[in-house]
C-alpha positions in Angstrom: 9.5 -8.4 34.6 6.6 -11.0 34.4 4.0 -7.9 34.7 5.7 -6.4 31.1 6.0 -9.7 29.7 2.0 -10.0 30.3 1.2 -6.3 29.6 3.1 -6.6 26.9 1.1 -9.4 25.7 -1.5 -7.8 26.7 -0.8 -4.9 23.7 -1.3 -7.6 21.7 -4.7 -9.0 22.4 -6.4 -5.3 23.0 -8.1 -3.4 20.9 -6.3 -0.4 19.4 -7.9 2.1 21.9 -6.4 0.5 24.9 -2.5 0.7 23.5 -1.7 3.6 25.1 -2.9 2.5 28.7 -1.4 -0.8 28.3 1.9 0.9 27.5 1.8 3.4 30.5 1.2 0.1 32.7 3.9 -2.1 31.5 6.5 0.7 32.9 8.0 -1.1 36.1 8.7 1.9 38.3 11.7 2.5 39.5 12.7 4.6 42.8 14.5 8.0 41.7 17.7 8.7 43.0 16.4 11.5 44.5 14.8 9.2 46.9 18.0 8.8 48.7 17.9 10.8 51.4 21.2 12.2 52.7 21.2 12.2 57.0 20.9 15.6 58.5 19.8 16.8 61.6 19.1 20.6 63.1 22.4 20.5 64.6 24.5 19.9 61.2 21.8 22.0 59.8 23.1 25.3 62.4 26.7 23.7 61.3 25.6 24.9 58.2 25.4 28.5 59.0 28.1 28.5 61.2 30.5 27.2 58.0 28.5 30.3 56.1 29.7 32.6 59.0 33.0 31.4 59.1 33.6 32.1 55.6 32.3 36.0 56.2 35.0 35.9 58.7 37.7 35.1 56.1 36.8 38.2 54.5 37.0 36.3 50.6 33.6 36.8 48.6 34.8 33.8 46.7 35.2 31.3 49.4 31.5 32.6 50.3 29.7 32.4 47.1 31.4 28.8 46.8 28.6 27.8 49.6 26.0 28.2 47.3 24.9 26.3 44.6 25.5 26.6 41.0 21.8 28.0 40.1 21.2 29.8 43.6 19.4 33.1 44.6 20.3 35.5 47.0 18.1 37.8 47.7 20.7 39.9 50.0 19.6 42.4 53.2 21.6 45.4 52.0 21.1 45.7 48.0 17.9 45.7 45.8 19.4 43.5 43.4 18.7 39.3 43.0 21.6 37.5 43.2 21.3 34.5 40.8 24.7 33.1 39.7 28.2 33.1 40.8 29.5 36.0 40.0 26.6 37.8 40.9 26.8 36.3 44.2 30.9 37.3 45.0 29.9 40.5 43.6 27.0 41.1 46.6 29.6 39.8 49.2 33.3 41.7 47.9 31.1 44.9 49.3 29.8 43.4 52.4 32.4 41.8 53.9 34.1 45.1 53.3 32.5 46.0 56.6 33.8 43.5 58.7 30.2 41.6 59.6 30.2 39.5 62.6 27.0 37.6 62.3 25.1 35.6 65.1 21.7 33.9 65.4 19.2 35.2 67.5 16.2 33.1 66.6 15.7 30.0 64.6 13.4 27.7 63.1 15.2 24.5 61.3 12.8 22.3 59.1 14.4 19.2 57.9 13.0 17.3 54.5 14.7 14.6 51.5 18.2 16.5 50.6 16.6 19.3 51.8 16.6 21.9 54.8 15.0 25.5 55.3 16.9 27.4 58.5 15.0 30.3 59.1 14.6 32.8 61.8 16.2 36.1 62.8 20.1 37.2 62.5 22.1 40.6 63.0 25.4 41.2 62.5 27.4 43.5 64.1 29.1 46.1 61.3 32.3 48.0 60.9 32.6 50.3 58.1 35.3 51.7 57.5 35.8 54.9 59.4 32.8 54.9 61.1 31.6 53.7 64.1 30.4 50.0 64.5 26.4 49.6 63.9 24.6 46.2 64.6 22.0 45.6 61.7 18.9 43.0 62.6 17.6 40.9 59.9 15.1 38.3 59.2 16.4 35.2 56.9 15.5 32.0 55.1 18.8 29.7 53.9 17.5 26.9 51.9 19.6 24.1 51.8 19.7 20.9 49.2 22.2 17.9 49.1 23.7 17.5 45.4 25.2 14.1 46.2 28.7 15.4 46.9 27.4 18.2 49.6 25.3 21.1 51.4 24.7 24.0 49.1 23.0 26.9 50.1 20.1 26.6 47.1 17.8 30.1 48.3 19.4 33.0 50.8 16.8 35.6 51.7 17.8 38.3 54.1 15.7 41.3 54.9 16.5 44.1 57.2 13.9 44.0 60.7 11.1 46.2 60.2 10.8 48.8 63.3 8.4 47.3 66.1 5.3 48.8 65.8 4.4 51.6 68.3 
């Protein structure tokens, strides 16, 4: 407060050419509330993507696309189409989880940041279509995940199908 009250003097001693500096000075910062970091660790961060599994289980595209957040992407493994809202979202998932995925983990890297996470690594998930005979499908993936204030959203989903090894 004493620092504006001098800079602000300040404005009026100093030659025109100076104003604008002055001006940018007297601004006492303040922290942004963004600088609150919500606690997470890589266990709650795994959590994260078991609660994502757990609602493939349910076999409801809503109560799936309701872990994302309100301007998220998917990119998803098994259609060429960016996922960037809502709707879109539920759409992707009403014709997945029409073949029964069971997902698991088979690799992971969790990096940890302010209201942030990244969970990346490798997946599969163990399909069955209907009438057919169960296939497992192997997939590389990247969840991004940011803390709104009220929760964990999935905020960026990237899935790719595994590329054959090389011979």
């Amino acid at each position: 407060m004493l620092l504006g009250l001098v800079l602000g003097l300040g404005l009026l001693l100093a030659p025109a050419g100076s104003a604008a500096l002055a001006a940018q000075a007297s601004q006492e910062p303040t922290e942004p509330a963004s600088a609150i970091c919500a606690p997470i660790d890589a266990a709650e961060v795994a959590g994260l993507f078991d609660r994502w599994n757990a609602a493939l289980a349910s076999g409801d595209p809503e109560q799936v696309a309701a872990l994302y957040g309100d301007d998220a992407l998917l990119l998803p493994t098994l259609s060429p189409i960016p996922r960037a809202d809502h709707a879109a979202i539920a759409d992707y998932f009403v014709q997945f989880l029409a073949q029964v995925p069971e997902g698991r983990i088979d690799s992971r890297t969790v990096r940890l940041g302010c209201n942030e996470a990244l969970d990346a690594g490798t997946y599969s998930f163990l399909l069955h279509p209907a009438g057919q005979e169960p296939r497992r499908v192997a997939a590389r993936y990247s969840f991004v995940y940011t803390f709104d204030g009220t929760g964990w959203h999935i905020q960026h989903h990237h899935s790719s199908l595994m590329p054959p090894a090389a011979a």
